[in-house]
C-alpha positions in Angstrom: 36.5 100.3 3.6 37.6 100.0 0.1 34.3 98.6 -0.9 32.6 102.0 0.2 34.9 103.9 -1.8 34.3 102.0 -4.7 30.6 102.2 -4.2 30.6 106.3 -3.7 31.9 106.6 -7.0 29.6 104.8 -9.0 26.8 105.6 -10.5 24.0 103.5 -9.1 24.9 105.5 -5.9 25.2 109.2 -7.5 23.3 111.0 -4.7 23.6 108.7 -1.4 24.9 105.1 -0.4 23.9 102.7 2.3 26.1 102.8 5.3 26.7 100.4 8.3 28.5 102.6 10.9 30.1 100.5 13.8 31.3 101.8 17.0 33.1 100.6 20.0 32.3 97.5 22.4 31.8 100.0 25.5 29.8 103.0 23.6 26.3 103.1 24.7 24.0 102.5 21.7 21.3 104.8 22.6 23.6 107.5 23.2 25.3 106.4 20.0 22.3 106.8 17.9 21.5 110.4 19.5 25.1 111.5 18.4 24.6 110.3 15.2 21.1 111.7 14.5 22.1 115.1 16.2 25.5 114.8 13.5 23.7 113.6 10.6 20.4 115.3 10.6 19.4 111.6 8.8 16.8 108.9 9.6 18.8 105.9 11.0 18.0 102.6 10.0 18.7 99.4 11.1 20.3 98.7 14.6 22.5 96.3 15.2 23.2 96.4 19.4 24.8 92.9 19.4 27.7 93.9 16.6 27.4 97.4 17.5 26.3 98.5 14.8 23.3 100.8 12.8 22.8 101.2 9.3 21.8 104.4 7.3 21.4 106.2 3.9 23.5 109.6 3.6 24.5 111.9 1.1 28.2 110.5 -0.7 29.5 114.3 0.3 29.1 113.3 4.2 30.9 110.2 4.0 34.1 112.0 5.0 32.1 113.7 7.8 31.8 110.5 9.8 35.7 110.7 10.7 34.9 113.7 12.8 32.5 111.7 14.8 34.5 110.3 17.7 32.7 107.4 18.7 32.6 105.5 15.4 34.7 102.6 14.8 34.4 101.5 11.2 32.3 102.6 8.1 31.2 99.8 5.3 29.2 99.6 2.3 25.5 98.0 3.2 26.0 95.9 0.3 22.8 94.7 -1.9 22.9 90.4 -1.2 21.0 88.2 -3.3 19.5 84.7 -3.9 21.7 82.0 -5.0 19.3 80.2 -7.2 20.2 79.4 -10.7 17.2 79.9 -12.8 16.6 78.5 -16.2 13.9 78.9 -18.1 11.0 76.9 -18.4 10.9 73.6 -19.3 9.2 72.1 -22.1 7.7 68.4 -20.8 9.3 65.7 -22.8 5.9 63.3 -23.2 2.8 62.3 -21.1 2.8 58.8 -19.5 -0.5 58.0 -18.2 -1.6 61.3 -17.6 1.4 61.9 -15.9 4.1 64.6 -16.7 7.4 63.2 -17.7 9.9 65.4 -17.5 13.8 65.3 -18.3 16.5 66.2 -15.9 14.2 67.0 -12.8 15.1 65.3 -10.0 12.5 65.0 -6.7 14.6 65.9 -3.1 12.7 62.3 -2.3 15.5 60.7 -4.7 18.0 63.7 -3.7 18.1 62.6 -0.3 18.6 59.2 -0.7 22.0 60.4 -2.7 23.3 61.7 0.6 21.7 58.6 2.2 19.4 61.0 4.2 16.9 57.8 4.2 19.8 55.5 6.3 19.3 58.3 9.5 15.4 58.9 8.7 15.1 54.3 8.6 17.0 54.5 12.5 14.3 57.2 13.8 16.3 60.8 13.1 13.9 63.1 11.3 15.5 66.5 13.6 12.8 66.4 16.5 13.8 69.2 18.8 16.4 71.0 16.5 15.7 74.5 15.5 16.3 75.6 12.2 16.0 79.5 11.0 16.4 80.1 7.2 16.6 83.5 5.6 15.5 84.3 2.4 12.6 85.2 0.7 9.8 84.3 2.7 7.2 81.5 3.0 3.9 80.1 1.9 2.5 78.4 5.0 0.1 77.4 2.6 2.3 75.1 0.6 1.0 71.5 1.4 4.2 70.3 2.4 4.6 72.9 4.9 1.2 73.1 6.6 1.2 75.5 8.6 4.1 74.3 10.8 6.7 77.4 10.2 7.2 80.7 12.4 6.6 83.7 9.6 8.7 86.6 10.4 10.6 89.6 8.2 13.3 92.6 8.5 12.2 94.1 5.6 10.5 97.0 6.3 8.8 97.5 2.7 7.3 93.8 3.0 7.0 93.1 6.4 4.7 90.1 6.5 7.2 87.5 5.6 5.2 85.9 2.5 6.8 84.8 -0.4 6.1 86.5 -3.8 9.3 84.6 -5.0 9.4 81.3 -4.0 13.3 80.5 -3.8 12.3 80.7 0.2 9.9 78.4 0.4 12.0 75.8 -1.9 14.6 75.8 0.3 12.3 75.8 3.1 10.7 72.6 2.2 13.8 71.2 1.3 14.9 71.1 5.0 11.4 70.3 6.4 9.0 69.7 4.0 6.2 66.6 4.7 6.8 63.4 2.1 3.8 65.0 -0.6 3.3 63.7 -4.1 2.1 66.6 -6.3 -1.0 65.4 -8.5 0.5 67.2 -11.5 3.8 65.8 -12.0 3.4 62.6 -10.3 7.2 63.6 -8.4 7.3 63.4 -4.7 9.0 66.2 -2.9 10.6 65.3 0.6 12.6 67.5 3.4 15.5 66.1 5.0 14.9 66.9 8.6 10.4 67.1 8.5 10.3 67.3 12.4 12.5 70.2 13.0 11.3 73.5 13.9 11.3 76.4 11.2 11.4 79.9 11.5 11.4 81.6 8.4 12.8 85.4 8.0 12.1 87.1 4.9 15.6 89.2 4.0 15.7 88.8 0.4 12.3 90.6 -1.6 10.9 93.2 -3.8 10.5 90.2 -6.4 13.9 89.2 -7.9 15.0 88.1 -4.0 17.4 91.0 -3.0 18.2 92.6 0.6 20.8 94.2 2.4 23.7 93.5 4.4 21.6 95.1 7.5 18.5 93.3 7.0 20.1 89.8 7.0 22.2 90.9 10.0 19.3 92.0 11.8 17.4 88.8 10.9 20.2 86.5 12.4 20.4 88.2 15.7 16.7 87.3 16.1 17.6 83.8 14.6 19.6 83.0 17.5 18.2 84.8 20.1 15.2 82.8 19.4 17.1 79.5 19.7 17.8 78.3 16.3 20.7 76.1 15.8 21.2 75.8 12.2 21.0 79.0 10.6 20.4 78.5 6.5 21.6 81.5 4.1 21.0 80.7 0.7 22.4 84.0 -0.3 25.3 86.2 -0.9 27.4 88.7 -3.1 30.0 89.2 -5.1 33.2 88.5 -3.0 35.4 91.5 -2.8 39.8 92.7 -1.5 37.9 93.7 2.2 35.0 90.8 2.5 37.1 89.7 6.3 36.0 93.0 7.0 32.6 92.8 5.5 29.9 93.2 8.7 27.9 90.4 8.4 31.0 88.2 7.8 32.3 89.5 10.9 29.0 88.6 12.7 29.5 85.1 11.3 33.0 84.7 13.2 31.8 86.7 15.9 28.9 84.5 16.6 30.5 81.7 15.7 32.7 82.1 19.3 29.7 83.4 21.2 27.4 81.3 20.2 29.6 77.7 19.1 26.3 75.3 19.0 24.8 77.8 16.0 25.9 76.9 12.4 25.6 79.0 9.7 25.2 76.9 6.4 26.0 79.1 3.2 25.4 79.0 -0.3 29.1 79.1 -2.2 27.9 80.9 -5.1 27.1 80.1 -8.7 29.6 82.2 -10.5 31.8 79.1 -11.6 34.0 77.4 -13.1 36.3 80.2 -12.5 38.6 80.0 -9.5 38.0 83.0 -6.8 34.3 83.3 -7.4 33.3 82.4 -3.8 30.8 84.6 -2.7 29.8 87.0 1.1 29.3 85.7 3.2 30.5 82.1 2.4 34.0 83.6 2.7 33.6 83.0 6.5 35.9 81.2 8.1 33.2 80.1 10.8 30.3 79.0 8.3 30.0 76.0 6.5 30.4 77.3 2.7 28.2 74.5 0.5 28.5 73.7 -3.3 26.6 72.3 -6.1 26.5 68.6 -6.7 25.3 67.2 -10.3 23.7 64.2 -9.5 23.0 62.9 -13.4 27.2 63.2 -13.5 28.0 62.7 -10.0 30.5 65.8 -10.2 30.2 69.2 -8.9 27.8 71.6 -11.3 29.7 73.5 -13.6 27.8 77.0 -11.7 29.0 76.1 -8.3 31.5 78.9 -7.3 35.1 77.9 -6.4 37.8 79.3 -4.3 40.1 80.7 -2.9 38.6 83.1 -1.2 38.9 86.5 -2.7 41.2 87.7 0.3 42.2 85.3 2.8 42.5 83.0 -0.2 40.7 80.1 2.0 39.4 76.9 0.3 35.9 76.9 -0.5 33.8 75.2 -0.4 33.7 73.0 2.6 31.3 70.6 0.9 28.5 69.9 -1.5 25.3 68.2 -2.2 22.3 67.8 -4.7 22.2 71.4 -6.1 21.3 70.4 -9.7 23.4 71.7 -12.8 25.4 69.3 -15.1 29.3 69.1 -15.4 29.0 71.4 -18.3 26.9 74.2 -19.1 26.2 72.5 -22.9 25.1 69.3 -21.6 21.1 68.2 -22.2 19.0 67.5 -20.1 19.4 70.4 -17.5 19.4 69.0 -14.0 16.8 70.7 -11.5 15.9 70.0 -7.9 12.3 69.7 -8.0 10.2 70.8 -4.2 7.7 72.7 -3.1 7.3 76.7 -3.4 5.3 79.6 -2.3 1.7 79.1 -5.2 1.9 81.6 -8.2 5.2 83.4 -7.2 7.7 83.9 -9.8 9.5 80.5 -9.7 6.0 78.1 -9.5 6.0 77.3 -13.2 9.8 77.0 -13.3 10.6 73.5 -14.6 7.5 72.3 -15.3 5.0 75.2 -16.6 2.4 74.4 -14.1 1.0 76.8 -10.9 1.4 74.1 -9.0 3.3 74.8 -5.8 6.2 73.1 -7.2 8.8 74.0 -9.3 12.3 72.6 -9.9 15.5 75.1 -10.2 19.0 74.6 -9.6 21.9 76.4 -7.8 24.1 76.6 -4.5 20.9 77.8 -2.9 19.2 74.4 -3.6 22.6 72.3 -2.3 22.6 74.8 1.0 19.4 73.7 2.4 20.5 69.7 2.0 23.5 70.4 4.2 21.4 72.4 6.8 18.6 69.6 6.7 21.8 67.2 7.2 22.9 68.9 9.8 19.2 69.3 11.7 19.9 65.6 11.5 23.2 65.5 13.2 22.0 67.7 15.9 19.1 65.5 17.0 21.8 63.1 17.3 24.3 65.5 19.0 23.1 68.8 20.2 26.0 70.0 20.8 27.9 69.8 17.5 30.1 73.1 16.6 30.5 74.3 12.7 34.3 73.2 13.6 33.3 69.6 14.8 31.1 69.6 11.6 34.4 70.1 9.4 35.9 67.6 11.2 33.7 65.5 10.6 33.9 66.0 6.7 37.5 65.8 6.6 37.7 63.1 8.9 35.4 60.8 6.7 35.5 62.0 3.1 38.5 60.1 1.6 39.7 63.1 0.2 41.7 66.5 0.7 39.6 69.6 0.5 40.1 71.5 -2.6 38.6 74.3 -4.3 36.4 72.8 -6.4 34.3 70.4 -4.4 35.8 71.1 -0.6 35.2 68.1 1.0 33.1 66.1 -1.8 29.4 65.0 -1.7 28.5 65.0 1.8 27.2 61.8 3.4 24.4 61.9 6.0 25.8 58.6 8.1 29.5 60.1 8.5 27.9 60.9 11.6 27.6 57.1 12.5 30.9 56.5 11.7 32.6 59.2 13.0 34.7 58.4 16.2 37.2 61.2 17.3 35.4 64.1 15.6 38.5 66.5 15.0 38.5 70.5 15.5 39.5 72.4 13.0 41.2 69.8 11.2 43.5 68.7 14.0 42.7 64.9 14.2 44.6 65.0 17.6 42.1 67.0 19.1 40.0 64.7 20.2 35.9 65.7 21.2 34.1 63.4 23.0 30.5 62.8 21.5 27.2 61.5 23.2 25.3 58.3 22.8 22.0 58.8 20.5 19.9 56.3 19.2 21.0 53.2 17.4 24.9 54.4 17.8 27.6 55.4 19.9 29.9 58.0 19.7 33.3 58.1 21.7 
């Protein structure tokens, strides 16, 4: 893959470069590995049996070895993915009010949700009972008192295989989707998920501090996401978007998955490399994911951060949608708008946006919209377990006034266009008709 030859060439990857190696549907992976071992006289990595697929670090002279090797398929660059949070520094607290921290452009997902009007479904009895939701990231603090406990702990990183959270961008968006209604003593700001009784299982992917991991550790992590159950699959993450990203493996798994598996939806972060055009990111280039934006709630616009499309090669409009990411219109405008919830205690992001160890801290980015969406979506699939990532875009382009673009997709998403929604259309073709269930309080025909 072009990527790959790119990457051999440059210097961060003088002596070796992380592979994926991918060979055919009817090869036998055991006897696939044994070739390649025997071949390679290298340590193998991750494996992949689902895509076909096992990662590796060789020597950049070898690459060109691997065409003698009959049963491989494809070769691509393992590239380095990482989180989508956009971090700014620490805020200074305006003033005290009664002992209470008053602090300027940090907005609470308690008043976040009720922008998407999260509080209309949670009012008629939908708070995701009996939806699974898997997010990968960095981790999670089961301690976090929004939390509680409640989450399946779980990593593919080798090098930090417990699962905890030394960043905390995890745990935010963790507690985003399912986090208890908890007021934090310090700031006096109440933190609330938007689907509380759906079942988490966090995968650590992203680490060694900063939140970065590779393509094969995220690909790893979401063949146990869904072999485990989980529905909604949240991936506040990415990379630079690049000429061969259709061809990028994990964006294949996406697609792939997508057909084998239609009730799982992957929700993706778009990116934060805006205003520019063509700054979607991998994997939210996938045509089968649901590619989320930033929303500025103090301007009620998209953030000036969130990443736009086309996509870098199949020139696709992205996003598909936003919601409450934080960021302003533009990047000079005061105060800077943060999404304040809970996070992993005394990891790197606590004291963000309010200089207190608190459990808390308030950041902005794609990463912070993606986990709205998925919590939306937990929602939606209480109400219909059965809903496909295609019925989902339907549903946004059936109900949101407005054609889909490449700056906002589909606009602010709505949490009761599920209410409304009659024929929920498939792929865009309101002809195609797909008849939905009865839940509680409303009927869908």
């Amino acid at each position: 893959m072009p990527s790959l030859q790119r990457a051999r060439i440059s210097p961060k990857f003088f002596q070796t470069v992380p592979i994926i190696v991918e060979t055919y549907q009817d090869t036998n992976m055991e006897q696939f590995t044994s070739i390649l071992s025997d071949k390679l006289h290298v340590p193998l990595g991750k494996s992949i049996p689902s895509m076909k697929m096992v990662s590796l670090r060789i020597p950049n002279a070898m690459i060109d070895d691997l065409a003698a090797i009959s049963p491989i398929k494809s070769v691509s660059l393992d590239r380095e993915h990482y989180a989508f949070d956009y971090m700014p520094p620490p805020a200074i607290p305006s003033k005290l009010r009664g002992g209470i921290l008053g602090i300027d452009g940090v907005i609470p997902t308690s008043q976040t949700l009720k922008k998407i009007n999260v509080d209309v479904l949670h009012k008629m009895g939908y708070y995701g009972s009996g939806v699974r939701c898997a997010v990968l990231d960095t981790g999670i603090d089961l301690l976090n008192p929004q939390i509680k406990g409640r989450a399946t702990k779980l990593s593919t990183m080798k090098v930090q295989p417990t699962g905890e959270d030394e960043n905390g961008h995890g745990t935010h968006c963790e507690t985003t989707i399912f986090g208890f209604a908890y007021q934090d003593p310090f700031t006096g700001l109440i933190a609330q998920g938007m689907a509380p009784e759906c079942s988490m299982t966090s995968i650590k992917v992203l680490g060694m501090g900063i939140g970065t991991g590779m393509t094969s550790d995220i690909m790893e992590a979401i063949e146990i996401a869904v072999r485990g159950g989980n529905k909604v699959i949240s991936m506040s993450l990415g990379s630079e978007g690049t000429d061969d990203e259709e061809f990028d493996p994990m964006v294949r798994m996406i697609n792939d998955y997508a057909e084998t598996y239609p009730d799982v939806i992957f929700v993706v972060a778009n990116g934060n490399s805006g205003p520019n055009p063509s700054t979607t990111g991998i994997p939210a280039c996938a045509e089968k994911c649901i590619a989320v934006g930033s929303w500025g709630i103090i301007d009620n616009q998209p953030a000036y951060f969130s990443s736009r499309g086309p996509t870098t090669q199949a020139k696709r409009i992205r996003p598909d949608i936003c919601a409450p990411g934080g960021g302003r219109a533009r990047s000079d405008l005061r105060p800077k708008e943060n999404i304040f919830s809970g996070t992993s205690f005394g990891s790197i992001l606590d004291p963000q946006g309010d200089n207190i160890v608190n459990g808390f801290c308030a950041i902005a980015g794609t990463s912070m919209a993606t986990p709205h969406v998925a919590g939306v979506i937990s929602l939606w699939k209480e109400i219909f377990p059965d809903l496909t990532a295609d019925m989902v875009k339907g549903i946004f382009q059936q109900m949101s006034g407005q054609a889909k673009n490449n700056v906002d997709g589909y606009g602010l998403i709505d949490a009761t266009w599920i209410l409304s929604a009659g024929e929920a259309p498939r792929n865009g073709n309101k002809n195609a008709a797909t008849t939905m269930t009865q839940g509680r309080g409303a009927t869908f025909y």
